[in-house]
C-alpha positions, 0 to 999 in steps of 0.5 A, spaced: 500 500 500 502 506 498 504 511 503 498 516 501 493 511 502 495 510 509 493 518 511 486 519 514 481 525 511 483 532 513 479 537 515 481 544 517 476 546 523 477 552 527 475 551 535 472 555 540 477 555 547 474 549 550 477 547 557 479 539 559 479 535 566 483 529 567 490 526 568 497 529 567 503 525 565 509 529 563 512 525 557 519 524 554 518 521 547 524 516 547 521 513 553 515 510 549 518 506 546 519 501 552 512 499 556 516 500 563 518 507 562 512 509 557 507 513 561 501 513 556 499 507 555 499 507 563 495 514 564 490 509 559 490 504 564 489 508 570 484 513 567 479 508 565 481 502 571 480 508 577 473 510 573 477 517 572 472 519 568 466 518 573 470 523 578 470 529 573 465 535 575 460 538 570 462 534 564 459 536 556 460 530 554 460 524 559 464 518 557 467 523 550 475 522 552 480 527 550 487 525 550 492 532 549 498 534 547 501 541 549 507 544 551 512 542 547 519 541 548 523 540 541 517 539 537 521 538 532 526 532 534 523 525 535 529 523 540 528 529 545 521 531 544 518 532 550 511 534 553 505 534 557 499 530 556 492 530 560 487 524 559 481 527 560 473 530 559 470 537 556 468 541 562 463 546 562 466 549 568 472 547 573 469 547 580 472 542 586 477 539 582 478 532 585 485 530 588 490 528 583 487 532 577 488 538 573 485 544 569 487 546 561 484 551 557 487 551 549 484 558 547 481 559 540 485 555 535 485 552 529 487 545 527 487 539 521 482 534 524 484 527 522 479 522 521 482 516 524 481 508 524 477 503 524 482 499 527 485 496 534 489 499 540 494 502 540 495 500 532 490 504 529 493 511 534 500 509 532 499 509 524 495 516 525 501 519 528 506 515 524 503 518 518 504 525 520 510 526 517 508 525 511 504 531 510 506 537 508 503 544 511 500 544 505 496 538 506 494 540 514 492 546 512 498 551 515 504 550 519 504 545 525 503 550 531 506 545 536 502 548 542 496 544 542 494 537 539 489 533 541 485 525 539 478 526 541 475 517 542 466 517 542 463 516 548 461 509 544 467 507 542 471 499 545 477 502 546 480 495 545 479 493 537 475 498 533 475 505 533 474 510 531 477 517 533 479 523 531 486 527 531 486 534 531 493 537 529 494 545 532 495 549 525 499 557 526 493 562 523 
């Protein structure tokens, strides 16, 4: 299969600010690569073992989860790129933040979504980000921002074999 048929539909959206509650892990890509070391796949596991979802006040979408990416440190370097994640749900306000959880507010922005899947876990979130590079800023719709990108996973969806998500990529305006 070619490398072209193997990238998801794009669509440029524009975002209104929205705020997201959840779990934060600070991640240093190259420790990824190890399930001992790797942090996502943990905060995953932790997320939905502990009913994380359940403790967050005031969601817009129960069950919808995001899973963002945001301060970037050497975006552009795929052995030293480090930054923050939070694994989490939309609020419509952040009041009585349960232990152990975080606030972020991405402001107004502009993306490439990516309509990602079906496949399994993790595979299918892998290809996604894998075919990445592969995209000029002409296909995203603009440069890459590296502020803020983000999957969102459909309150319907088995996260195990199947899904479908969506992958938004943070564009400069």
């Amino acid at each position: 299969m070619d490398q072209q048929a193997q990238i998801p539909k794009r669509t440029a959206v524009e975002l209104q600010t929205f705020t997201l509650v959840g779990l934060m892990r600070n991640i240093i890509q190259k420790e990824e690569q190890d399930p001992k070391t790797g942090q996502i796949g943990k905060a995953y596991e932790e997320y939905f073992d502990k009913l994380i979802h359940e403790q967050i006040p005031h969601r817009v979408h129960p069950k919808r989860t995001y899973c963002m990416y945001y301060d970037y440190q050497n975006p552009e370097n795929q052995e030293e790129i480090r930054y923050k994640m939070v694994l989490g749900e939309v609020v419509s306000e952040v009041t009585d933040l349960p232990g152990g959880l975080v606030a972020v507010t991405v402001p107004a922005h502009r993306f490439c979504r990516l309509d990602c899947g079906p496949g399994p876990i993790p595979k299918v979130v892998i290809d996604a980000w894998q075919s990445l590079p592969n995209l000029t800023p002409e296909d995203f719709g603009g440069a890459r921002s590296h502020d803020y990108d983000f999957e969102v996973y459909p309150e319907d969806t088995n996260l195990k074999e199947n899904i479908k998500f969506e992958l938004f990529i943070g564009i400069q305006k």
